[in-house]
C-alpha positions in Angstrom: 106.3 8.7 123.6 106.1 8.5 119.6 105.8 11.9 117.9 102.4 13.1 116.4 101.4 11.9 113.3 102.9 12.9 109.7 101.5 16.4 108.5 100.3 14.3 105.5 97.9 11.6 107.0 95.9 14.6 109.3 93.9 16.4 106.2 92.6 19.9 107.2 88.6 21.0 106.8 88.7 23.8 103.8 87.5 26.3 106.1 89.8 25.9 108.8 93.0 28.3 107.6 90.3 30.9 106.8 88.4 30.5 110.3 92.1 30.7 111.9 93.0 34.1 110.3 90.2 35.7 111.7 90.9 34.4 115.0 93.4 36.2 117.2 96.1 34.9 119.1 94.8 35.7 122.1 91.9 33.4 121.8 94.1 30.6 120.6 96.3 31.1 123.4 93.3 30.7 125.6 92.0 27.8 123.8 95.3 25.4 123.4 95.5 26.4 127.4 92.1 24.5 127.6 93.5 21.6 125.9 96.2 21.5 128.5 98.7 23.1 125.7 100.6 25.9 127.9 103.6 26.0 125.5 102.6 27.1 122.1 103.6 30.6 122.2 107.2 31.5 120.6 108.9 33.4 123.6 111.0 36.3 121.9 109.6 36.5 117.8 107.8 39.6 117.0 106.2 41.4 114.1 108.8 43.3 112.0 105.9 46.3 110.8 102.9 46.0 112.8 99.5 46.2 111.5 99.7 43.4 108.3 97.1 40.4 107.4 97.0 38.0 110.1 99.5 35.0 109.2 98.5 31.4 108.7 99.8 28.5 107.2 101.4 25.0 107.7 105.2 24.9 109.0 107.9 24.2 106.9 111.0 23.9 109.4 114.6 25.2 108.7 116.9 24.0 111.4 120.4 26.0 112.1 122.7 24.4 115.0 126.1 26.6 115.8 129.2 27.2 113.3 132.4 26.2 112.7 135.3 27.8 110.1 135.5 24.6 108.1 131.5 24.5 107.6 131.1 28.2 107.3 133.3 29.6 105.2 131.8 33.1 103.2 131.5 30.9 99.8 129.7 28.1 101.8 126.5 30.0 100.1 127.8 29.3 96.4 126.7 25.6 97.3 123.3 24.8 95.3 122.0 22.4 98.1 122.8 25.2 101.0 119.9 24.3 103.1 118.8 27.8 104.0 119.2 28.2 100.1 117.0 25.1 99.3 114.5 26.1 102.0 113.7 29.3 100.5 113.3 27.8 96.6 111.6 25.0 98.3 109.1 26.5 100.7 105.4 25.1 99.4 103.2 28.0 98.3 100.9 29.1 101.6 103.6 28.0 104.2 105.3 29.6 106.7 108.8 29.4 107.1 110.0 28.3 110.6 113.4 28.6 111.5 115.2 27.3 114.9 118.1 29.5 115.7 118.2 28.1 119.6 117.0 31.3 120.4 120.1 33.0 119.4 119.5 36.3 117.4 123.3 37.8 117.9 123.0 36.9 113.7 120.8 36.8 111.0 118.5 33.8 109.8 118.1 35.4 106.9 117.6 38.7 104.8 115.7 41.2 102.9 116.8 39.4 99.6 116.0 35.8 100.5 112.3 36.8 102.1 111.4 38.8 98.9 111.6 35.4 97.2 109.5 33.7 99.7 107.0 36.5 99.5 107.5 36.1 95.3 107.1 32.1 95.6 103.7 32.6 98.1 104.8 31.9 101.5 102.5 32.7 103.8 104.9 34.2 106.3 107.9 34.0 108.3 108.9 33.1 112.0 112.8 33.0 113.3 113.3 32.9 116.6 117.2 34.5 115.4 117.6 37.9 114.3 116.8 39.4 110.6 118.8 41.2 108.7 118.2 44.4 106.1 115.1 44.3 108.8 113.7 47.7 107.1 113.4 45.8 104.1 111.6 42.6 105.5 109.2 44.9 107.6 108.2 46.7 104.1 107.3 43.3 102.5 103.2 42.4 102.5 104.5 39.2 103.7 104.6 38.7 107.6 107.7 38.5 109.1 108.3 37.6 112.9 111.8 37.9 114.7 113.7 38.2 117.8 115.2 41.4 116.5 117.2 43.0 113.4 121.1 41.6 113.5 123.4 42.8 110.9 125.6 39.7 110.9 125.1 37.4 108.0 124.2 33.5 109.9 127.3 32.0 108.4 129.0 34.2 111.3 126.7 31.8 113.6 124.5 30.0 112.4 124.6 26.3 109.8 122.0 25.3 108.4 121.1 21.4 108.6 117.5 20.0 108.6 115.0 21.0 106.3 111.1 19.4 107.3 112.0 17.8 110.4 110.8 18.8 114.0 112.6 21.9 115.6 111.9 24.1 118.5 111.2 27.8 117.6 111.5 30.4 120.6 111.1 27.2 123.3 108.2 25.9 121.9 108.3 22.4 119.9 107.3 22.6 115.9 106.7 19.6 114.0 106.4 20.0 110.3 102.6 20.8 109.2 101.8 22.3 112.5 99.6 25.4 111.7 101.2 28.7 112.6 99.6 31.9 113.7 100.8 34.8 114.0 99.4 38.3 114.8 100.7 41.5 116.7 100.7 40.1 119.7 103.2 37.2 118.3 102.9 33.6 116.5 101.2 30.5 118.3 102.1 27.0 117.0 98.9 25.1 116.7 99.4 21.2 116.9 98.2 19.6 113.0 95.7 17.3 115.1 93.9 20.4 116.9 93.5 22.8 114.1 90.0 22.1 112.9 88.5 22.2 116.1 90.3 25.2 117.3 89.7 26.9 114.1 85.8 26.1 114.8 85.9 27.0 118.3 87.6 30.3 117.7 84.8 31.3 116.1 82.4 31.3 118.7 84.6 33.1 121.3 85.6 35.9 118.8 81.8 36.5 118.3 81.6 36.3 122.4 84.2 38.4 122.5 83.3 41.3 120.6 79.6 41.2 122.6 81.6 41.8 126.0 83.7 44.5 124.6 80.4 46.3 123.7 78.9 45.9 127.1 82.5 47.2 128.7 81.9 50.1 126.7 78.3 50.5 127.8 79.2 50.6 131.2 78.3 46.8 132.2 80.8 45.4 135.2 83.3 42.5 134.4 82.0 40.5 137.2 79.3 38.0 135.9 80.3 38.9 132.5 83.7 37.8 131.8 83.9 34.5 132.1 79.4 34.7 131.8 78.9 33.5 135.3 75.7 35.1 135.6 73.0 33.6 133.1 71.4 36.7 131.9 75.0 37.2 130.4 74.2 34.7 127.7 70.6 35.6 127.7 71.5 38.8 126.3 74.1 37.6 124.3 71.9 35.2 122.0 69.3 37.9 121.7 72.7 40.0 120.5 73.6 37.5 118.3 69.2 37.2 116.9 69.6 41.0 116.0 72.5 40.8 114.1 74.2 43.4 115.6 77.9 41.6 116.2 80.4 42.1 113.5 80.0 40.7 109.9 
């Protein structure tokens, strides 16, 4: 099967990366599913600091495979074309930086230092699905930041860097470069380039939906009929919801 098409011949709407970050991961969970995408979640990568902006961008893909003592010596970061070196200096503005550490988080991906200059250079966030060092650090930055966990050891001790912008797999799920990332605090979906605009529109919809069933839960309205809106006067009274203006913004 040939891989999807190159990030740079599937243009975006403008609206969509705005529509996305006020979309929950939930819902584009539920929506990929629809599409017959059950693989889009990264197993194992959570928010370090809960409670920041929701995170979306294109991927940019760092990939790490294991070490060896003649490729990863302690000076091996005095090279200027270290890839994890060149990734961070070369991360386009609004991107998120995905990095495949086959799941392995016994070491870092990276630091405190190296994610201050992503947040300086505009990333848009970070997802590794190794560990993170100075992890109080990262968690402080406005930027997002999703790991496996904090790991002290720096990633020469396991990690060498290799591929910069070709596809990896983050936390089991595949990541071609371009594919827009998500990520809340309930974790980071990879949504395929090709989808993007019509999930991004879709989301929309089921956020509104969503916030009209949470205020009937509250009112004392049952789930059944409700949630999925089996019984027509479900939407009935959602439209005359949505006439009165009474949903969120």
């Amino acid at each position: 099967m040939p891989n999807p098409q190159p990030a740079d011949t599937i243009s975006l709407r403008p609206d969509t990366l705005d529509m996305l970050a006020r979309a929950s991961t939930a819902t584009v969970a539920t929506l990929l599913f629809k599409r017959g995408y059950q693989n889009a979640y990264v197993q194992g990568a959570a928010a370090l600091g809960a409670g920041k902006r929701t995170m979306v961008g294109p991927a940019y893909t760092l990939r790490y495979i294991p070490t060896r003592p003649d490729t990863d010596p302690l000076d091996a970061f005095r090279e200027p074309d270290h890839p994890q070196r060149v990734a961070v200096e070369e991360c386009p503005t609004g991107a998120v930086l995905v990095m495949d550490c086959r799941q392995d988080a016994s070491a870092a991906s990276a630091g405190s230092i190296l994610l201050t200059r992503l947040e300086m250079r505009g990333a848009a966030g970070v997802v590794t699905d190794g560990g993170i060092r100075d992890a109080a650090g990262a968690a402080a930055l406005d930027m997002p930041v999703f790991a496996a966990k904090p790991s002290a050891p720096t990633n020469l001790t396991k990690h060498h860097a290799v591929d910069i912008g070709l596809p990896i797999a983050c936390g089991g799920v595949a990541v071609y470069p371009g594919d827009i990332v998500l990520g809340d605090d309930d974790g980071v979906m990879i949504i395929p380039r090709h989808l993007a605009d019509d999930i991004a529109t879709e989301s929309v919809g089921m956020e509104l939906f969503e916030a009209f069933v949470l205020e009937e839960v509250r009112r004392g309205v049952s789930i059944r009929g409700l949630y999925p809106p089996t019984d027509p006067k479900t939407l009935e009274r959602f439209e005359a919801w949505k006439a009165e203006g009474t949903g969120p913004g």
